[in-house]
C-alpha positions as semicolon CSV with decimal commas, in nm:
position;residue;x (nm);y (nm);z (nm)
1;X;-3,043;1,203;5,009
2;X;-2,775;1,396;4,847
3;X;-2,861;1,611;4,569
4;X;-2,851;1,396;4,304
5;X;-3,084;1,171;4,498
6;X;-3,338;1,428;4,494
7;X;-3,263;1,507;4,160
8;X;-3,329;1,165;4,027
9;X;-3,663;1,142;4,269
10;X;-3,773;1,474;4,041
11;X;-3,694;1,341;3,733
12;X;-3,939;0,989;3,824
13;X;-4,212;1,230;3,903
14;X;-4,177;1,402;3,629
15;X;-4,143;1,042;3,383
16;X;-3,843;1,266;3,226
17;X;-3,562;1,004;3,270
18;X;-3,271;1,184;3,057
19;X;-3,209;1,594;2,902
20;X;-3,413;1,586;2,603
21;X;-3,696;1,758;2,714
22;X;-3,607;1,858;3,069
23;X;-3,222;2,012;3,093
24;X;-3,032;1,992;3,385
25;X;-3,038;2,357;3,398
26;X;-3,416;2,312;3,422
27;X;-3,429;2,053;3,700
28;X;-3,136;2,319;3,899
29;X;-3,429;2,580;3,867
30;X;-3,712;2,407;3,990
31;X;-3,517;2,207;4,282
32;X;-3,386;2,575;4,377
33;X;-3,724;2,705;4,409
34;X;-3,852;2,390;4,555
35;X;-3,623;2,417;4,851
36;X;-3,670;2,759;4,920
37;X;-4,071;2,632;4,983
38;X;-3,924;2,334;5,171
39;X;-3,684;2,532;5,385
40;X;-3,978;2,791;5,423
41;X;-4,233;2,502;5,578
42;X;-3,988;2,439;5,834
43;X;-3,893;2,785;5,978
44;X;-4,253;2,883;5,990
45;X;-4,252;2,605;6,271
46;X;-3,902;2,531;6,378
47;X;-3,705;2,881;6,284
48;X;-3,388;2,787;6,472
49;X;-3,368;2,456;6,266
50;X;-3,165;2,684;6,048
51;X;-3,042;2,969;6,287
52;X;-2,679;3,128;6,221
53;X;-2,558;3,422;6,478
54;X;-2,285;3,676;6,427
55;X;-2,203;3,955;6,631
56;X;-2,145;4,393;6,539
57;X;-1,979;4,615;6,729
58;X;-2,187;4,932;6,637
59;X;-2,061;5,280;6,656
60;X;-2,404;5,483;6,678
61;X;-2,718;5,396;6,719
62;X;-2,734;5,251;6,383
63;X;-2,513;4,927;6,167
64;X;-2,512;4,886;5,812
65;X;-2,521;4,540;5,740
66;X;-2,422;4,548;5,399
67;X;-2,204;4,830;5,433
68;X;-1,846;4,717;5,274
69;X;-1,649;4,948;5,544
70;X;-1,826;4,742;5,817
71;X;-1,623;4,385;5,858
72;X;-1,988;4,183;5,945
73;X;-2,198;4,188;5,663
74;X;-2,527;3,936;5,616
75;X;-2,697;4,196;5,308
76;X;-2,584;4,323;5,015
77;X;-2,392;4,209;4,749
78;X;-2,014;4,116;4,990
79;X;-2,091;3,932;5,254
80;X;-1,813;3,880;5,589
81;X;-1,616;3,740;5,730
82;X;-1,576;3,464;5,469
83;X;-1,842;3,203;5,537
84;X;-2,110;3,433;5,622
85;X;-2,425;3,385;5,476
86;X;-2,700;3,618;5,358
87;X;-3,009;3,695;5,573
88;X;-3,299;3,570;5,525
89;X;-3,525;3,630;5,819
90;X;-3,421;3,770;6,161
91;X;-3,506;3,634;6,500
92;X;-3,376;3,792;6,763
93;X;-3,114;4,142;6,859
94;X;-2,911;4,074;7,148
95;X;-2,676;4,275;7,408
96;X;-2,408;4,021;7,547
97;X;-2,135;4,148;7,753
98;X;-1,721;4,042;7,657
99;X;-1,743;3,649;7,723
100;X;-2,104;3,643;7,534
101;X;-2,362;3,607;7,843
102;X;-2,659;3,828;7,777
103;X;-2,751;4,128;7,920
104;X;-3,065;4,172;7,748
105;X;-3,312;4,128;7,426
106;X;-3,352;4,382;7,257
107;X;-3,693;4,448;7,112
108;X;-3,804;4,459;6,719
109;X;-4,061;4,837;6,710
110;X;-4,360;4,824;6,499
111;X;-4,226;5,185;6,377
112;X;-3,994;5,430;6,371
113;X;-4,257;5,601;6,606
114;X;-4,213;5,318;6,882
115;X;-3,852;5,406;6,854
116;X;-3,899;5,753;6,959
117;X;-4,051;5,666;7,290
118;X;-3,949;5,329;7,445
119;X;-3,535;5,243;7,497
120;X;-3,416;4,894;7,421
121;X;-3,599;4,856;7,049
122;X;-3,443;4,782;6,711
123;X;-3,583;4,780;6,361
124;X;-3,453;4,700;6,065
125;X;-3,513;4,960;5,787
126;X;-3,361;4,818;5,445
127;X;-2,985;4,721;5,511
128;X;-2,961;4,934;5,831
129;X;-3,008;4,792;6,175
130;X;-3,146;5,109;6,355
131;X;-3,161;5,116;6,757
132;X;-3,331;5,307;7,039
133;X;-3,036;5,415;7,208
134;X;-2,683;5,514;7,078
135;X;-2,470;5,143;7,073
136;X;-2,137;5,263;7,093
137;X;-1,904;5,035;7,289
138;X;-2,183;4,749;7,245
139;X;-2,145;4,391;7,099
140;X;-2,448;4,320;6,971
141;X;-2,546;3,933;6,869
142;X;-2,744;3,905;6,553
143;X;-2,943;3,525;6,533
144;X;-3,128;3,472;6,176
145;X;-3,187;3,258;5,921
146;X;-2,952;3,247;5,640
147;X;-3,044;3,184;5,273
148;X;-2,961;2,821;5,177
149;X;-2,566;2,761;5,065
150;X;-2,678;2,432;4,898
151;X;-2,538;2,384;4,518
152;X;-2,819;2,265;4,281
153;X;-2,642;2,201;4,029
154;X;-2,467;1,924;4,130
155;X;-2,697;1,636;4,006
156;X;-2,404;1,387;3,941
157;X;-2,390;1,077;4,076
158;X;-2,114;1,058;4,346
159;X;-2,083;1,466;4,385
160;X;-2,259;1,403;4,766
161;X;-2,365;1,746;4,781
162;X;-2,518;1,775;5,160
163;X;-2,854;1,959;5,162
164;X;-2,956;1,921;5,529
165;X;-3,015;1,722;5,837
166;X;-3,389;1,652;5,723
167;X;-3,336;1,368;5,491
168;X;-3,641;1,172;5,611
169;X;-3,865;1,460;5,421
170;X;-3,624;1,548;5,102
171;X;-3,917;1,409;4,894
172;X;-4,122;1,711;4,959
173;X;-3,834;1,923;4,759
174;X;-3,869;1,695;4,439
175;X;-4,269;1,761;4,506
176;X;-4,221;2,114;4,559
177;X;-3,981;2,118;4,233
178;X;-4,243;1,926;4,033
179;X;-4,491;2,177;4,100
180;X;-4,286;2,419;3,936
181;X;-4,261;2,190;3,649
182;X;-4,633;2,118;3,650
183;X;-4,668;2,505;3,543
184;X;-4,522;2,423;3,225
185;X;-4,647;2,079;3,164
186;X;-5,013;2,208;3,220
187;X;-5,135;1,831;3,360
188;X;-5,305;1,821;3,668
189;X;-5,195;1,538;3,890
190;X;-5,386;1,489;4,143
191;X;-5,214;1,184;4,312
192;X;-4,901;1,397;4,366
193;X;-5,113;1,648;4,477
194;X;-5,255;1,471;4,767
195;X;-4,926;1,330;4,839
196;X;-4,763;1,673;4,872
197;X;-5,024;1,760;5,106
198;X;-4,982;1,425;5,355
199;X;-4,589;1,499;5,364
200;X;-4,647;1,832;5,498
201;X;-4,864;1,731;5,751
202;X;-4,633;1,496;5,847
203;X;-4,363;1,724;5,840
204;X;-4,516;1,985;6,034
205;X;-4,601;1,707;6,351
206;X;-4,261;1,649;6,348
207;X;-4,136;1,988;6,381
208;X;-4,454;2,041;6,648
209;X;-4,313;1,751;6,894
210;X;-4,110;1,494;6,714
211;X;-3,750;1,678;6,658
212;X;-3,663;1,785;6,995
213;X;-3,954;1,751;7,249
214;X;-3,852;1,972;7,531
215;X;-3,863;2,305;7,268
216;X;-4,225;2,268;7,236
217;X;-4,362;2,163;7,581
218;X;-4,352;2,498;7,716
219;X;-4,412;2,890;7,661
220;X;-4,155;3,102;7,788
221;X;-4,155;3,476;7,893
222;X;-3,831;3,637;7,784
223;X;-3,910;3,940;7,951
224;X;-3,912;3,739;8,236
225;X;-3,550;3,699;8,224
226;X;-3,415;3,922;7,970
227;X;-3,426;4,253;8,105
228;X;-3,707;4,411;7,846
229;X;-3,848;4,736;7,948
């Protein structure tokens, strides 16, 4: 489904069929929200369904990432290059050499105290990536999750705005949005209810073995093969 589809789906569970008491602006607020939850479900499972990576060239033992005289920004209010989008959760700090091969993980400290005493750590305080060591003359491969770039409000028939690859579960975004919209209808609905609840359990046995079946069937040691001290 495009947006509109899910927009329409929305507007059915709501039995508001047209603007007079539920706006488009409305129904752009509450499918907003109800993605974020959506795209939440999945990266508490899956995380890299989502992943983005860009890479920093630090100078110190320290990047700003929202710093506007750094030219790789994922926080604050100008984001680059053009493209980029905002972080939303990080996964994983990486040292690759000049053709991108790894040469180790770094790993994310508890505290600034962990810092102090073991080499190899990163934490991020605010906007500021902060590392162990001094980075100068490192590239340094950031993987997170971005914020979604999807446009809500475009709920018109034939604008095919693209949400994501997991069409077979959009429905859960119109039943995430309703609940929003259930907080100012005041009804209970307990069909929808239980309805919300089977989706994500099917959702979430999908992400556990059903997307891609050889990410789950084993535990790996990264420090096994990443260089981790």
């Amino acid at each position: 489904m495009f947006v509109d589809g899910i927009g329409d789906l929305f507007r059915l569970y709501c039995d508001e069929d047209d603007e007079t008491f539920l706006a488009a602006a409305q129904v752009t607020s509450a499918l907003t929200v109800g993605y974020d939850q959506f795209r939440r479900q999945i990266v508490q499972t899956d995380p890299y369904s989502y992943a983005a990576r860009v890479s920093i060239s630090p100078s110190t033992d320290f990047y700003d990432l929202a710093d506007a005289a750094n030219p790789t920004r994922i926080l604050g209010a100008s984001l680059a290059p053009v493209g980029t989008r905002r972080l939303y959760q990080l996964l994983k700090v990486v040292n690759v050499d000049t053709a991108g091969a790894v040469n180790w993980y770094y790993r994310g400290a508890g505290s600034f105290e962990e810092m102090d005493r073991l080499s190899q750590r990163y934490i991020l305080s605010g906007t500021v990536l902060r590392f162990s060591e001094d980075q100068s003359g490192a590239t340094v491969r950031i993987e997170y999750v971005p914020v979604s770039a999807v446009d809500w409000t475009r709920l018109t028939a034939g604008d095919n705005e693209f949400v994501d690859d997991f069409d077979a579960f959009h429905d859960l975004i119109a039943l995430y949005a309703y609940k929003q919209y259930s907080i100012r209808d005041g009804a209970p609905n307990p069909e929808l209810d239980g309805q919300l609840k089977r989706r994500e359990v099917e959702l979430e046995l999908y992400l556990s073995a059903g997307r891609v079946p050889e990410m789950s069937d084993h535990i790996l040691d990264e420090r096994q093969v990443s260089g981790w001290r």
